[in-house]
N, C-alpha and C positions, 0 to 999 in steps of 0.2 A: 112294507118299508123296513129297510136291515137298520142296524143301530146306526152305523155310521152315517147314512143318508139320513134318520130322524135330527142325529146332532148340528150336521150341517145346516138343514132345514131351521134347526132352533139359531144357528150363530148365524144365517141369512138375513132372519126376522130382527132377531138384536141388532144387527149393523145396518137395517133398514130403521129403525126403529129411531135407532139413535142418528142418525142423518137427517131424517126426518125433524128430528127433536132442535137439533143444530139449525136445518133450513127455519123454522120454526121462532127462535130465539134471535138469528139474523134478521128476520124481517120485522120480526118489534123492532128492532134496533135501528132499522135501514128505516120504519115510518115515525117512527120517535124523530130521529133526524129529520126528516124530510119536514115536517112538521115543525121544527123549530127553524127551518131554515128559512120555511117560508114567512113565519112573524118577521124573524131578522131582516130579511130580504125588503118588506114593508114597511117596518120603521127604520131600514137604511143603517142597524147596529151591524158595523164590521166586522168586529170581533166575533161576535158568535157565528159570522155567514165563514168563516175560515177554519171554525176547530176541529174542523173534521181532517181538515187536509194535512201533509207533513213536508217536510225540505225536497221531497222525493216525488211528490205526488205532479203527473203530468194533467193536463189542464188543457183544454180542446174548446175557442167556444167558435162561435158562427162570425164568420167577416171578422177575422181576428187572429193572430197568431199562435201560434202554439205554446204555452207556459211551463215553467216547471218548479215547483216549490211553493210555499207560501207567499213570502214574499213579495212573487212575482204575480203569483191569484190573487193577492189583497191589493194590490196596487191596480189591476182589471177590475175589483169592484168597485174601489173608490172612483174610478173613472165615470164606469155608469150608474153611480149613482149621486156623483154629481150633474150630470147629465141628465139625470131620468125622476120621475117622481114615479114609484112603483104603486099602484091603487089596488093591485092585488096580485098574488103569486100561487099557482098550485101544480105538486108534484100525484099523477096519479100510477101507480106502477101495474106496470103491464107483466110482469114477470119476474122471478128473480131465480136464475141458475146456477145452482152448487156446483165448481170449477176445483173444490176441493181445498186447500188455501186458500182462494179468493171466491167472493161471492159477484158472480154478475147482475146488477140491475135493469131493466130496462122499461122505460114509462113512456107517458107523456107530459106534458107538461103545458099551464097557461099562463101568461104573464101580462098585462094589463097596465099599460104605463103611457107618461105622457112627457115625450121629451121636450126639454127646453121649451117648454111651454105653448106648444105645438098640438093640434087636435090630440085626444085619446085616440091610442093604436092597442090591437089585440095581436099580438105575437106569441102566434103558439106551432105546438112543434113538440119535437121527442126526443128522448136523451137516454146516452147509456152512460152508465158510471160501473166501475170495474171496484170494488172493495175487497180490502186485505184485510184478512183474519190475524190476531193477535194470539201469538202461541201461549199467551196468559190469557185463559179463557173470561176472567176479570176485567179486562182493559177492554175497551170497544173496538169497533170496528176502526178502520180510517180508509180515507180513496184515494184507490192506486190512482187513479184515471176517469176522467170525467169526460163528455162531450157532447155537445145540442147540436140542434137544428131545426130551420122551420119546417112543416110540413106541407108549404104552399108557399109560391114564388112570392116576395115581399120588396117595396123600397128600404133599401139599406137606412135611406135617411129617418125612418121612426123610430130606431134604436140607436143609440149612444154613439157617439164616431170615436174608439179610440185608438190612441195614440201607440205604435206598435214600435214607434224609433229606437227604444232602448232596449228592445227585445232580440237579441242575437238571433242571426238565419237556425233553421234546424238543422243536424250534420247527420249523415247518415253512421249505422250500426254495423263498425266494422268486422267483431269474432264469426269465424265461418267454422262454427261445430255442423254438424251432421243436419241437424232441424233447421238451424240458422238459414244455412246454402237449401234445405229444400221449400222454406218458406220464401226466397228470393227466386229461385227459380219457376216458384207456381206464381210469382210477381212477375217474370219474365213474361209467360206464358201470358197474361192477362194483358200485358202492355202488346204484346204483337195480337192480339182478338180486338182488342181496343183500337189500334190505328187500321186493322182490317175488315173493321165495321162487322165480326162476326160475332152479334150480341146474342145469339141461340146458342154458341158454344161458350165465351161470357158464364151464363147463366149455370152450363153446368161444373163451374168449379164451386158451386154452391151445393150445401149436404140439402137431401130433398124436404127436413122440418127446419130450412133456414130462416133467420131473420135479417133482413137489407131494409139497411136507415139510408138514405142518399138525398142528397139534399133537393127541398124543395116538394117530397113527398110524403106523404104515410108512408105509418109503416107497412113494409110488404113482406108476408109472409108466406112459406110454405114455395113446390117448386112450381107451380100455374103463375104465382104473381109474378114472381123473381122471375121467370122465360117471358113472360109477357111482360115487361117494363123492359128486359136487355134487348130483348125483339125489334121494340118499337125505337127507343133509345140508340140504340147502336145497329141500328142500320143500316145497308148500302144508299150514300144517295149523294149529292154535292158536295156536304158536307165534309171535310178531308181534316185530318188528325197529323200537323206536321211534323209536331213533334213530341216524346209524353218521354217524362220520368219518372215510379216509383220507385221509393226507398222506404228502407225500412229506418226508425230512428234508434229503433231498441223494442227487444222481446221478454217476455214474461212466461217463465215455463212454469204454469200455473198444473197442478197434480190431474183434473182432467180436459186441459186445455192447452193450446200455444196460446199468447195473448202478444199480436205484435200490433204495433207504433210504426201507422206509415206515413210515410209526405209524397204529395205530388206535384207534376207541373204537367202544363199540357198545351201548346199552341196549336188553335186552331184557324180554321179558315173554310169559309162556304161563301163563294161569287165573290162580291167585292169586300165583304164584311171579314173582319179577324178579330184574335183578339187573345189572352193567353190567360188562363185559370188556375190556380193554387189551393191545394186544401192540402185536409190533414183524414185519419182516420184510427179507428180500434177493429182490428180483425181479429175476432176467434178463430181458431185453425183446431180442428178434431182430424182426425183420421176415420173413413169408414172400413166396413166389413175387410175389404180387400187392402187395405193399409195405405189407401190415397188419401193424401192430405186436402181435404176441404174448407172451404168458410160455415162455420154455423154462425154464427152470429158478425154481424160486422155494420162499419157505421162510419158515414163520410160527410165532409161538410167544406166549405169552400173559406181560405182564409177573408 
């Protein structure tokens, strides 16, 4: 080995070293939270269930709109936790992936409540939350971006019903730099597979170590699951796709990652039945070997 290759080899180690060290000190910090969230979460203390978040921070939950800022998250807790009496709360994390700037989390999660005084329900499901690093390595963490879901079909009515009136529709993200237009246009591509029931091709705008949260499931990981859930899923069959819209609401060019905010609408129709669905989502967008922009991570939920 020449000198120049031993030094490199030593500035390798160091920069893995110290990244390491970083993932490392993030995840104290991200189970430190989690941990205090869930006591607050229990005794129903607002305040501490909101410190993490900021004016900026966008807010994703299940059967719900899309929020953005404090304000607008403390007023969705107080909702369900007037509503809800929490008997128990627990975050367990599945992963957490260095994005460079921001840290991705992604778990599960169980939550054990009893609304309006209605039998005990077990509502449980999985969540990713997007965290911004603090260029004062002193200050903590805070979340870009939060979002759940259950991981099995559920009645809406054993969680909280709230009230979404004052919450303005979401508008779409209009700057079209170079990533912006090609993260829209792989959104094109997926809306014409999507109303042409070609869920094998679907599947492969996903990178092959992907993660897909979609509502009403586990998590599915890797490319056997993700091909087999779009397979079965999106199908040719009755079922007809009349109309769909995704948009993006705003992107995060996160150092190794796109991180875009989308919204959807979608009416559908199979025999006599119809009916029209809304959600929201956090797509991770990497680039592979060849410089095609894929999903690694991503995660959908219905408003």
């Amino acid at each position: 080995m020449n000198r120049f290759s031993f030094i490199f080899l030593l500035f390798a180690i160091g920069v893995f070293a110290q990244e390491s060290k970083t993932d490392s000190i993030a995840r104290k910090q991200i189970e430190a939270y989690n941990a205090s969230f869930e006591a607050a979460f229990v005794k129903g203390n607002q305040e501490d269930l909101i410190k993490a978040y900021t004016d900026q921070s966008i807010f994703m939950p299940e059967h719900s709109r899309q929020r953005t800022g404090t304000k607008e998250i403390q007023a969705f807790y107080k909702q369900w936790l007037s509503q809800a009496k929490i008997a128990s709360y627990q975050k367990t994390i599945v992963e957490i992936q260095n994005l460079g700037n921001y840290i991705l989390e992604i778990g599960t999660f169980a939550e054990n409540l009893n609304v309006n005084e209605q039998k005990p329900f077990s509502y449980s499901g999985k969540y990713s939350v997007l965290w911004k690093k603090s260029s004062n390595r002193k200050l903590p963490l805070t979340i870009a971006a939060e979002i759940w879901g259950a991981s099995s079909y559920f009645d809406d009515k054993n969680i909280p019903n709230i009230d979404d009136s004052a919450i303005l529709p979401t508008t779409a993200y209009i700057p079209s730099d170079k990533l912006t237009s090609e993260v829209k246009e792989r959104n094109n591509t997926i809306k014409k597979l999507v109303q042409n029931r070609q869920g094998a091709e679907h599947a492969k705008m996903f990178m092959p170590d992907a993660m897909y949260l979609t509502y009403y499931t586990p998590i599915l990981s890797g490319e056997k699951e993700i091909t087999d859930y779009f397979t079965e899923h999106e199908k040719p069959g009755t079922l007809r796709i009349e109309q769909i819209s995704i948009q993006t609401s705003n992107i995060i060019f996160a150092r190794e990652a796109i991180v875009e905010f989308g919204f959807y609408n979608v009416d559908w129709r199979d025999g006599e039945s119809s009916g029209n669905v809304k959600g929201k989502s956090i797509n991770v967008w990497k680039k592979n070997n060849e410089g095609e922009l894929l999903l690694f991570r991503q995660m959908v939920n219905h408003d």
